[in-house]
ZATI-914284 format. One record per residue (C-alpha): y, x negated, z negated. Coordinates in Angstrom, 2 decimals. Layout:
<rec v="Y" u="X" w="Z"/>
...
This chain:
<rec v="-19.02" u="-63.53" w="6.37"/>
<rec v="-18.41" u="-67.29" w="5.27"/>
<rec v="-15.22" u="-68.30" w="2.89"/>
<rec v="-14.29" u="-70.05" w="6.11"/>
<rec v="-14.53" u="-66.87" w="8.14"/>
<rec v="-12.49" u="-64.81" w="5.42"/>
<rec v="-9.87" u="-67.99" w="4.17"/>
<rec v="-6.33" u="-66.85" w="6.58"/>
<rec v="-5.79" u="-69.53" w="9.54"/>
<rec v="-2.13" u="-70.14" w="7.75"/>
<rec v="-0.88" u="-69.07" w="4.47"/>
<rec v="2.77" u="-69.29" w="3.45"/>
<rec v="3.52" u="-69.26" w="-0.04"/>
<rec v="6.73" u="-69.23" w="-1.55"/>
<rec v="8.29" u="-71.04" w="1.25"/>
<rec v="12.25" u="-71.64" w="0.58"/>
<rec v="14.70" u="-74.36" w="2.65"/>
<rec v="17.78" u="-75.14" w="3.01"/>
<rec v="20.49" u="-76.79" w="4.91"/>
<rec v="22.91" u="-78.60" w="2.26"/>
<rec v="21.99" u="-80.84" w="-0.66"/>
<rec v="24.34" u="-79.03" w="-3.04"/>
<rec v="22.43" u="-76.73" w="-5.68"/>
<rec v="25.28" u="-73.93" w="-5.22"/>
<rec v="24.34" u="-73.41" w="-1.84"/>
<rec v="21.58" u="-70.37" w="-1.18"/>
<rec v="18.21" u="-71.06" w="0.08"/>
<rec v="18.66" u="-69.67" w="3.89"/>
<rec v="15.20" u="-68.95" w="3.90"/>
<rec v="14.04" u="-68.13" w="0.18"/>
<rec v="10.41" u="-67.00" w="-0.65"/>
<rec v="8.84" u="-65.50" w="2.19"/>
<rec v="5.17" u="-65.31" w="1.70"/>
<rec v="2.65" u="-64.12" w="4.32"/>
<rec v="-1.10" u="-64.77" w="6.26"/>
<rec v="-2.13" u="-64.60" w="8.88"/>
<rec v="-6.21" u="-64.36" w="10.05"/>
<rec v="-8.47" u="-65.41" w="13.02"/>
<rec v="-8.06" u="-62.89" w="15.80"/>
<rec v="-4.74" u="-61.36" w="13.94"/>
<rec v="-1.52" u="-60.98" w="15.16"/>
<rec v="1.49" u="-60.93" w="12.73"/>
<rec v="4.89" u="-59.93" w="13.35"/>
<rec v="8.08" u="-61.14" w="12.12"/>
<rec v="11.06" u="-58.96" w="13.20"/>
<rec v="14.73" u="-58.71" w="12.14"/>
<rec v="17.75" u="-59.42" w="13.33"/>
<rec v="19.17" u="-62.59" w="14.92"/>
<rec v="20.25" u="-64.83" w="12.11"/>
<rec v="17.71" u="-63.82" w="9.83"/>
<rec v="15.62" u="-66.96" w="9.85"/>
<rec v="12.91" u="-66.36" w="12.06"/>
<rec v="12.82" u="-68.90" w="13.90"/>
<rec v="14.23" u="-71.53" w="11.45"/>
<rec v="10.66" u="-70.58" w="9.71"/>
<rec v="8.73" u="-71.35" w="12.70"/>
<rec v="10.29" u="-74.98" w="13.59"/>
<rec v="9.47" u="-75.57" w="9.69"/>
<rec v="6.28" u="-74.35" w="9.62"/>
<rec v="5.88" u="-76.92" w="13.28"/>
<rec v="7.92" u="-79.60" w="11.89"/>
<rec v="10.83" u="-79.55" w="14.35"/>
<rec v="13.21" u="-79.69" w="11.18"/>
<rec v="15.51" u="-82.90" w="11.27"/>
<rec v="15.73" u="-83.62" w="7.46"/>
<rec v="18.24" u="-84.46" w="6.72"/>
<rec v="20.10" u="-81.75" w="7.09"/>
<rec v="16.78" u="-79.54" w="6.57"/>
<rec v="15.41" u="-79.44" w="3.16"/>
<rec v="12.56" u="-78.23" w="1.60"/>
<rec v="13.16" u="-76.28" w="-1.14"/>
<rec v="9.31" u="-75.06" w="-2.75"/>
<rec v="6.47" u="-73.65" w="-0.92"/>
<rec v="3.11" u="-74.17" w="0.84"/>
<rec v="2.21" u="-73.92" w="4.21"/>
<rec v="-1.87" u="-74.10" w="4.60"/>
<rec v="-3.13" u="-74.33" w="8.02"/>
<rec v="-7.04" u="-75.34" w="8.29"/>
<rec v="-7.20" u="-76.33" w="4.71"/>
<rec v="-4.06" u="-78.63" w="4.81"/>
<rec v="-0.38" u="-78.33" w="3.74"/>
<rec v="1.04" u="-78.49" w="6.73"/>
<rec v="4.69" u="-79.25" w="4.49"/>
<rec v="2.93" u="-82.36" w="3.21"/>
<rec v="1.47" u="-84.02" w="6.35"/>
<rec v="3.38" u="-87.24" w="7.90"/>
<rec v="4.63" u="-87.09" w="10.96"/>
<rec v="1.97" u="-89.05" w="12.45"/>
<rec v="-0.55" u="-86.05" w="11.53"/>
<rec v="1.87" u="-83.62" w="12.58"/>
<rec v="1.85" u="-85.01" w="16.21"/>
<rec v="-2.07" u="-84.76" w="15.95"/>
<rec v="-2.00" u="-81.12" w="15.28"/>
<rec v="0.86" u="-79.92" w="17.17"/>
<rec v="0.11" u="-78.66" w="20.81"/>
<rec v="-3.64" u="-79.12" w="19.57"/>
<rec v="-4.87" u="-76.95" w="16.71"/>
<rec v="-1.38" u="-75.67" w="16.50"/>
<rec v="1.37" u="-74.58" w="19.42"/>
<rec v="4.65" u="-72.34" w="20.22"/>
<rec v="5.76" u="-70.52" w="22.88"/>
<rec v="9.72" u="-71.24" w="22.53"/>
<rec v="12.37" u="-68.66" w="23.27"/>
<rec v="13.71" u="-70.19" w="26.55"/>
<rec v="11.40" u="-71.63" w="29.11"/>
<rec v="13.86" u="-73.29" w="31.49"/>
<rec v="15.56" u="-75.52" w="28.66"/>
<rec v="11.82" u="-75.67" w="26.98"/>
<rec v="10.15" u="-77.55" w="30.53"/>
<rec v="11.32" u="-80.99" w="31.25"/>
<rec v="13.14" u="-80.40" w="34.75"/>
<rec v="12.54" u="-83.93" w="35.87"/>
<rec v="8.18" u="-83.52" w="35.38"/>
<rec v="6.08" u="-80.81" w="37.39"/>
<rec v="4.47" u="-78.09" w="35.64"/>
<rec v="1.19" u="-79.43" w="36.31"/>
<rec v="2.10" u="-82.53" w="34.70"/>
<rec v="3.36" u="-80.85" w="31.60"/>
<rec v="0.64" u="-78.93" w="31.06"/>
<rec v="-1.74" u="-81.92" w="31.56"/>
<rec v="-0.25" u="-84.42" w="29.27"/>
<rec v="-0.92" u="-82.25" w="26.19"/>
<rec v="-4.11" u="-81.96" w="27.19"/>
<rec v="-4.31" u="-85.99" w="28.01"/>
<rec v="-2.84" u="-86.46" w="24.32"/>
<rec v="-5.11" u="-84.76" w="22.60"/>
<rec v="-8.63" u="-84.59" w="24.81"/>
<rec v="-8.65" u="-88.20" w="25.40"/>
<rec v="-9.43" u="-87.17" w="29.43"/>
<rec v="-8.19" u="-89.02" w="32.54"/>
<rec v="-5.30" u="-87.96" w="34.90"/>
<rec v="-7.79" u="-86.19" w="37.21"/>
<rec v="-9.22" u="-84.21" w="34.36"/>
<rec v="-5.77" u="-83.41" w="33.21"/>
<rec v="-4.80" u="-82.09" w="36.53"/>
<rec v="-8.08" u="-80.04" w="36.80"/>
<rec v="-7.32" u="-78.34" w="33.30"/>
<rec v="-4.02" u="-77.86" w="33.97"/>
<rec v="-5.16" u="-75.81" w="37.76"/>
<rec v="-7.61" u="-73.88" w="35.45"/>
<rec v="-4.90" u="-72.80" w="33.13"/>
<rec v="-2.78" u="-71.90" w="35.45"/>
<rec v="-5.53" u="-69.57" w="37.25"/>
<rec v="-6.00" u="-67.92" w="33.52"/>
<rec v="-2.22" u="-67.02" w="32.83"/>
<rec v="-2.60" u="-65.76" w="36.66"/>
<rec v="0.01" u="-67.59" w="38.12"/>
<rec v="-0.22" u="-66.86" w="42.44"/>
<rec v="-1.15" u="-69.67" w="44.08"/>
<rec v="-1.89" u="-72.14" w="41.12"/>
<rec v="-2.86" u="-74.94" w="43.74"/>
<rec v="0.80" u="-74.77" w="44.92"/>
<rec v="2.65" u="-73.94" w="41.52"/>
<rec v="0.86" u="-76.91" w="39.90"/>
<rec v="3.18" u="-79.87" w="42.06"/>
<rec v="6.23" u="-77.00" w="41.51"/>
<rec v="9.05" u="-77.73" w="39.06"/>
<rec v="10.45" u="-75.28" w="36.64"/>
<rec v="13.80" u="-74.82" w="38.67"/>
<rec v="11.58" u="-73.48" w="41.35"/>
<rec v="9.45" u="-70.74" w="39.52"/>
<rec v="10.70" u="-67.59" w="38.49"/>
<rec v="11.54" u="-66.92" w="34.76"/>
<rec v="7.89" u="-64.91" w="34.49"/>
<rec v="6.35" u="-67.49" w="36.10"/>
<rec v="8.10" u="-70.12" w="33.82"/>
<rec v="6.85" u="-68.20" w="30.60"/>
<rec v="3.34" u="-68.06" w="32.32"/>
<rec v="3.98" u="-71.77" w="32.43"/>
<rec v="5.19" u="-71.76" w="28.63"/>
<rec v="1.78" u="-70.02" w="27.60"/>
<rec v="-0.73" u="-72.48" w="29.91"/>
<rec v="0.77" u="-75.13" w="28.19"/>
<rec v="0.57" u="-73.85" w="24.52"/>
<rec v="-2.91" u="-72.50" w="25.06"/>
<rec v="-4.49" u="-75.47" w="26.94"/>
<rec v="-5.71" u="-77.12" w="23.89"/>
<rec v="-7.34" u="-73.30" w="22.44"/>
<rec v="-5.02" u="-73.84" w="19.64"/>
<rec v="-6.33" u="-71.88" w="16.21"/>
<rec v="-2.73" u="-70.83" w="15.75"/>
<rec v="0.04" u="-69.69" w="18.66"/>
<rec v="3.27" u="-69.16" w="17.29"/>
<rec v="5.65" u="-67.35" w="20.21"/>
<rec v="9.40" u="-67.25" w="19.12"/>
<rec v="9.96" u="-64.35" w="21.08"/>
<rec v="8.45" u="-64.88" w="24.30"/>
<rec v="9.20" u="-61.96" w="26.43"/>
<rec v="13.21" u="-61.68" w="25.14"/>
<rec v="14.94" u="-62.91" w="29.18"/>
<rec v="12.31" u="-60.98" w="31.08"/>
<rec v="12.63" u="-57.62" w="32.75"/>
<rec v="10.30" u="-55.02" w="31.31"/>
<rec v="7.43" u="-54.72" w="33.89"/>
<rec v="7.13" u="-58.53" w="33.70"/>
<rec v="7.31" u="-58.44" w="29.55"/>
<rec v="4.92" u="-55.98" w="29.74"/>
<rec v="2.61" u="-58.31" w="31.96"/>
<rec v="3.18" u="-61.29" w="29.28"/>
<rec v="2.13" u="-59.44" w="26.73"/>
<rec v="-0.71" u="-58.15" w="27.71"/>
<rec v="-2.02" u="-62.01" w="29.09"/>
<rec v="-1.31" u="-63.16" w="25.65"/>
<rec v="-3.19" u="-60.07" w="23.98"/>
<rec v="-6.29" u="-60.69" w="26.71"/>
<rec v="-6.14" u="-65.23" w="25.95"/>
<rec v="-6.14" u="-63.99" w="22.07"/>
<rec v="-9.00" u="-61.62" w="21.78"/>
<rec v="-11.13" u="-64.56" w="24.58"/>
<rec v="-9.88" u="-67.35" w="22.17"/>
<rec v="-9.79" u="-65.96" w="18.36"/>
<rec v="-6.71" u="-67.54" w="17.94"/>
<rec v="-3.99" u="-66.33" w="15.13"/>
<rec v="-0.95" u="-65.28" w="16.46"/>
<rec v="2.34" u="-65.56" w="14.82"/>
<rec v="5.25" u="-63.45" w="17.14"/>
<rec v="8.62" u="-64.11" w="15.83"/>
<rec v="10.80" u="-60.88" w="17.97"/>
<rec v="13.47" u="-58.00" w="17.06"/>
<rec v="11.95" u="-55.91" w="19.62"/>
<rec v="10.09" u="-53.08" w="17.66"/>
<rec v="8.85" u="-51.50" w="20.95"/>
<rec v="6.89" u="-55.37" w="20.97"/>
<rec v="5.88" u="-54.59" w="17.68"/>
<rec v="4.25" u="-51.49" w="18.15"/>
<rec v="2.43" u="-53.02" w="21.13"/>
<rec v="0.86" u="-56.13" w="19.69"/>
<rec v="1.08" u="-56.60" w="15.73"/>
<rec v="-1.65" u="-55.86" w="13.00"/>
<rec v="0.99" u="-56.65" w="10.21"/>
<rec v="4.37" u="-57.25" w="10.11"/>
<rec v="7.18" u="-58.76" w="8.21"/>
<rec v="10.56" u="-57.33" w="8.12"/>
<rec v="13.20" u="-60.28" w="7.35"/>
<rec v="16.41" u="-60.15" w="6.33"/>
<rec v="18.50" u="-62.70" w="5.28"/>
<rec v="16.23" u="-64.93" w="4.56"/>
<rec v="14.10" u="-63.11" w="2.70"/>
<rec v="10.78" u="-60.93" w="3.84"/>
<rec v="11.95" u="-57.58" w="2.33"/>
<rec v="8.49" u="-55.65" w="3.82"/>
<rec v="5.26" u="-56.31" w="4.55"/>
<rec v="2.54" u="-54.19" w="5.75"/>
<rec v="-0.32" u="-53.12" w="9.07"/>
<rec v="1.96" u="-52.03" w="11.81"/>
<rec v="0.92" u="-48.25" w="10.97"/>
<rec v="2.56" u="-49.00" w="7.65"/>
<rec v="5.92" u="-50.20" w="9.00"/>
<rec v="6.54" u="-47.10" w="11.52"/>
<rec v="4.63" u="-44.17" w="9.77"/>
<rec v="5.87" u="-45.04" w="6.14"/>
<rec v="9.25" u="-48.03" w="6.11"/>
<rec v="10.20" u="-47.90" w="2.63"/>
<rec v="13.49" u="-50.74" w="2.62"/>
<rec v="16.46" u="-49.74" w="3.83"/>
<rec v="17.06" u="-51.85" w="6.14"/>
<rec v="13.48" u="-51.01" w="7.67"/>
<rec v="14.61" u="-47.38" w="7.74"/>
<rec v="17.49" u="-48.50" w="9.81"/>
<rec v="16.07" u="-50.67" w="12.61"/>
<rec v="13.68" u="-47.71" w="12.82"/>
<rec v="16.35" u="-45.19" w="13.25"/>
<rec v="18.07" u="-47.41" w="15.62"/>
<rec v="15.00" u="-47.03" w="18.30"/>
<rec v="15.99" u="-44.74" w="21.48"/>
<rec v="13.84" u="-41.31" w="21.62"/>
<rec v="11.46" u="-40.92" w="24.30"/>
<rec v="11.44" u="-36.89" w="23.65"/>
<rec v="14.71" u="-34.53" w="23.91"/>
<rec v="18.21" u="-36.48" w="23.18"/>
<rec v="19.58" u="-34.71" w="20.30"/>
<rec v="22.53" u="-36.57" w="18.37"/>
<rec v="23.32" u="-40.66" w="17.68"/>
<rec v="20.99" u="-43.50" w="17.12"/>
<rec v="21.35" u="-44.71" w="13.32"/>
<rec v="23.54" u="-47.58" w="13.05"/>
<rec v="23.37" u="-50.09" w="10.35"/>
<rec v="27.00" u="-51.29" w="9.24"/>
<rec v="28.00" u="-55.03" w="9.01"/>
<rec v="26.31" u="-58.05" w="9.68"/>
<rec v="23.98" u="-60.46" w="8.17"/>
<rec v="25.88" u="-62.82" w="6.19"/>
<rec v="26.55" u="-65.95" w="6.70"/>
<rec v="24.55" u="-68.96" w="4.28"/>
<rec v="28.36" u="-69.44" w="2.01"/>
<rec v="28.15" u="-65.51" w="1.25"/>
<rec v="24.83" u="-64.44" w="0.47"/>
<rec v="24.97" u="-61.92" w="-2.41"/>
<rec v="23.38" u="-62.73" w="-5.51"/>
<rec v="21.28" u="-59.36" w="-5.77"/>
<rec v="19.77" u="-57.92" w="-2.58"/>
<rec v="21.46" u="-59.62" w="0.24"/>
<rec v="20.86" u="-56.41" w="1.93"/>
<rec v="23.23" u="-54.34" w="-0.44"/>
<rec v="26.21" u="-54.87" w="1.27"/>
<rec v="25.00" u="-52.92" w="4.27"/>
<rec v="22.97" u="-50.13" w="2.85"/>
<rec v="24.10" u="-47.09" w="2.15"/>
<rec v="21.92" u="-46.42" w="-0.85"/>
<rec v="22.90" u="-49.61" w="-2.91"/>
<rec v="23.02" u="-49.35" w="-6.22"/>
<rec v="24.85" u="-51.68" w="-9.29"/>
<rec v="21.60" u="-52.76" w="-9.89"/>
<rec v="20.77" u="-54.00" w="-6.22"/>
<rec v="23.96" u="-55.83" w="-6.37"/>
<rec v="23.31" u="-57.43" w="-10.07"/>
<rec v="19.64" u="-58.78" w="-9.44"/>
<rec v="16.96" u="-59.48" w="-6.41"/>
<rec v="14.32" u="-56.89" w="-6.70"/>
<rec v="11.03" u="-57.88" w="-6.54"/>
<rec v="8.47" u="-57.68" w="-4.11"/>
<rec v="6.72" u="-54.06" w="-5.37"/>
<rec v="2.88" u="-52.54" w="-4.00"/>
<rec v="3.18" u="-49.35" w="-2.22"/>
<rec v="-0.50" u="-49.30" w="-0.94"/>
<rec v="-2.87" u="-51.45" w="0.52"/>
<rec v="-0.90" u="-54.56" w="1.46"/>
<rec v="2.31" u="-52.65" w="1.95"/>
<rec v="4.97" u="-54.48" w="-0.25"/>
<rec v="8.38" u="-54.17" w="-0.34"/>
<rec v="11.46" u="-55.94" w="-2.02"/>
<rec v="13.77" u="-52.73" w="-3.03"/>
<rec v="15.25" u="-51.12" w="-6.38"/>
<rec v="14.79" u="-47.53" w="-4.49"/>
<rec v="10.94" u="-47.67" w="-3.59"/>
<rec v="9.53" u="-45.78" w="-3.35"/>
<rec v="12.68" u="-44.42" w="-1.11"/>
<rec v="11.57" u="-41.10" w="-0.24"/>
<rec v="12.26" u="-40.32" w="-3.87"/>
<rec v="14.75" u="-42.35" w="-4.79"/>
<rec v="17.12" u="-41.92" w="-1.62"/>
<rec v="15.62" u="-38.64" w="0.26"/>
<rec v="18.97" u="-39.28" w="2.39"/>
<rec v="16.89" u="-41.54" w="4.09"/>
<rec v="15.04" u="-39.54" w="6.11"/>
<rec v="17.75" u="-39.13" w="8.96"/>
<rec v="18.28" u="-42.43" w="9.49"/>
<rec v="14.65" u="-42.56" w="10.32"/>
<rec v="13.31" u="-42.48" w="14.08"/>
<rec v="10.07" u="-40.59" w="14.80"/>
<rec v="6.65" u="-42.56" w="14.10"/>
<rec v="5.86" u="-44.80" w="16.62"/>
<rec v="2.37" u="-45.57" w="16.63"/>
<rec v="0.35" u="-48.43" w="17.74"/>
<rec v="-1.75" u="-47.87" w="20.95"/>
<rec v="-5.13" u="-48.77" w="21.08"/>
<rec v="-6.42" u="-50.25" w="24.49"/>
C-alpha cells in the first residue's frame, strides 16, 4: 500500500473555535481531533448543542467570521489545510472533491430552480460541461439514488417531491462530482424509518462503488450501529471518546457514553426504566472549567470538576477523556446505566 493509500482523506487536529473575540469566553468547540480514511465511515454523535454540526460548516467553510473564529487547529484534506485555503479555493473544492448532505432538504433546495437544474450546475461548475451534459448527469444521478421516474422528477421542484425523495435529491447532488469526502449532517433525522432505512443503505451502496470517506454527523445510535467504523462521542464541545463502533457499544468507558447507551429502548423483554442522563448541555457563558460533563454525571469527582482530563488509551484506538477510566473499576455503578451491546451488522 502507497503513503497515499494509507495518509487519512481528512485529519483534524486540535481543532478549537469560537464565537466572541473576548479571551474569557470558552472555545465552543475545543480540541477535537479525529481521521477519517478512504472507504471509512466515521461517526460523530451527541446531543443537540454539542457542536456537531458547527464542526462540519467549519471544516466546509460556511463560518461567517466574524462572529466565527478560529481558535488553533488543522484540517488536512488531500494534502491541504483546508483552515488555510481562500475562499476562492474553497469554492473549487466544495461540491467537488468535498460535499454535505445538510440536515433539512426543503430549506437546503432552492424552491425557485428544478432539481435537475440543481444537481446540474454543480456539475457545470466544476466539469466544465455544457447544459445538455449537465442535464444528462443530473438524469443519471437521479437513476443511481433510485428516484421513480427520474425523466419526470428531473423538471420537478422540491415542493413537489416527497421528503425521501428530497433527501434522494440532497445525495444526487452531493455525490455528482464523486466527491473524496461526503459529510451528511444527519441525513435521515425528518424521515420515517422504512424510508431512513432506504437512505442509508443508498449511501452505504454509492460509498463502497465510490471509495469515498464519509463523515455522519447524527444522535441516532441505532444509525450508528448501522453504518460507522469509528465514532466520536461529543460533548460540549469536546470529543470525550473515540473508538471502532464495536468499541463504543461493547466497551463505552465515559460517562456520558454509558448514558446515551443506557438510554437506547430494549428490543428483548421490558424490564424497568431507560437510563436518563440529568441536565443539559450548557450553554457557551457556563462551561465548567474541568470536565464540562461533571455537572451531569453521577460519578464526578473534585478532581473532574478542578481540571480537564486528558484524552487516555484504553486499546487499540479507543481513547477517552475521563478521570474514572477505566470506569468499570473506578465507578462499577456504571454498569446499570448501561444498555445491552449492540453490535454492528455485517451485510
Amino acid at each position: 500500500m502507497s503513503d497515499t493509500e494509507r495518509r487519512p482523506v481528512l485529519e483534524v487536529s486540535g481543532f478549537s473555535l469560537k464565537f466572541s473575540r473576548s479571551a474569557a469566553m470558552p472555545n465552543l468547540v475545543d480540541n477535537v481531533s479525529f481521521a477519517v480514511g478512504s472507504g471509512e465511515t466515521l461517526c460523530i454523535v451527541g446531543e443537540s448543542g454539542c457542536g456537531k454540526s458547527v464542526t462540519s460548516l467549519a471544516l466546509m467553510g460556511l463560518l461567517a467570521s466574524p462572529p466565527a473564529q478560529r481558535v488553533s487547529g488543522t484540517a488536512v484534506f488531500d494534502g491541504k489545510d483546508l483552515f488555510t485555503l481562500t475562499e476562492r479555493e474553497l469554492a473549487d473544492i466544495r461540491g467537488n472533491r468535498l460535499s454535505m448532505i445538510f440536515q433539512e432538504p426543503m430549506t437546503s433546495l432552492n424552491p425557485a430552480f428544478t432539481v435537475g437544474e440543481q444537481i446540474g450546475e454543480s456539475v457545470r461548475r466544476h466539469r466544465g460541461v455544457d447544459r445538455a451534459e449537465a442535464r444528462a448527469q443530473a438524469l443519471e444521478m437521479l437513476r443511481l439514488v433510485r428516484i421513480p421516474a427520474p425523466e419526470t422528477r428531473l423538471d420537478a421542484y422540491p415542493h413537489q417531491l416527497s421528503g425521501g425523495m428530497r433527501q434522494r435529491v440532497m445525495i444526487a447532488m452531493a455525490l455528482a462530482n464523486r466527491p473524496r469526502l461526503l459529510i451528511a449532517d444527519e441525513p435521515t433525522t425528518a424521515l420515517d424509518v422504512t424510508i431512513q432505512a432506504q437512505v442509508l443503505a443508498l449511501i452505504r451502496n454509492l460509498q463502497a462503488e465510490t471509495g469515498t470517506a464519509m463523515v455522519l454527523i447524527t444522535h441516532d445510535l441505532g444509525v450508528v450501529a448501522e453504518v460507522a467504523d469509528h465514532v466520536a462521542v461529543m460533548y460540549a464541545g469536546r470529543i470525550v471518546e473515540y473508538g471502532t463502533v464495536a468499541d463504543l457499544f461493547d466497551d463505552p468507558q465515559h460517562p456520558y457514553t454509558i448514558g446515551l447507551m443506557g438510554a437506547i429502548p430494549s428490543t428483548g423483554k421490558r424490564e424497568g426504566s431507560l437510563a436518563t442522563i440529568r441536565g443539559s448541555v450548557p450553554s457557551p457563558e457556563q462551561m465548567p472549567d474541568g470536565c464540562r460533563f461533571a455537572p451531569r454525571c453521577p460519578f464526578a469527582a473534585q478532581r473532574c470538576i478542578d481540571a480537564a482530563p486528558p484524552d487516555q488509551p484504553i486499546a487499540g484506538v479507543h481513547r477517552v477523556a475521563c478521570w474514572l477510566a477505566p470506569v468499570e473499576q473506578s465507578a462499577p455503578g456504571a454498569g446499570q446505566y448501561q444498555a445491552a451491546p449492540m453490535r454492528k451488522e455485517v451485510a
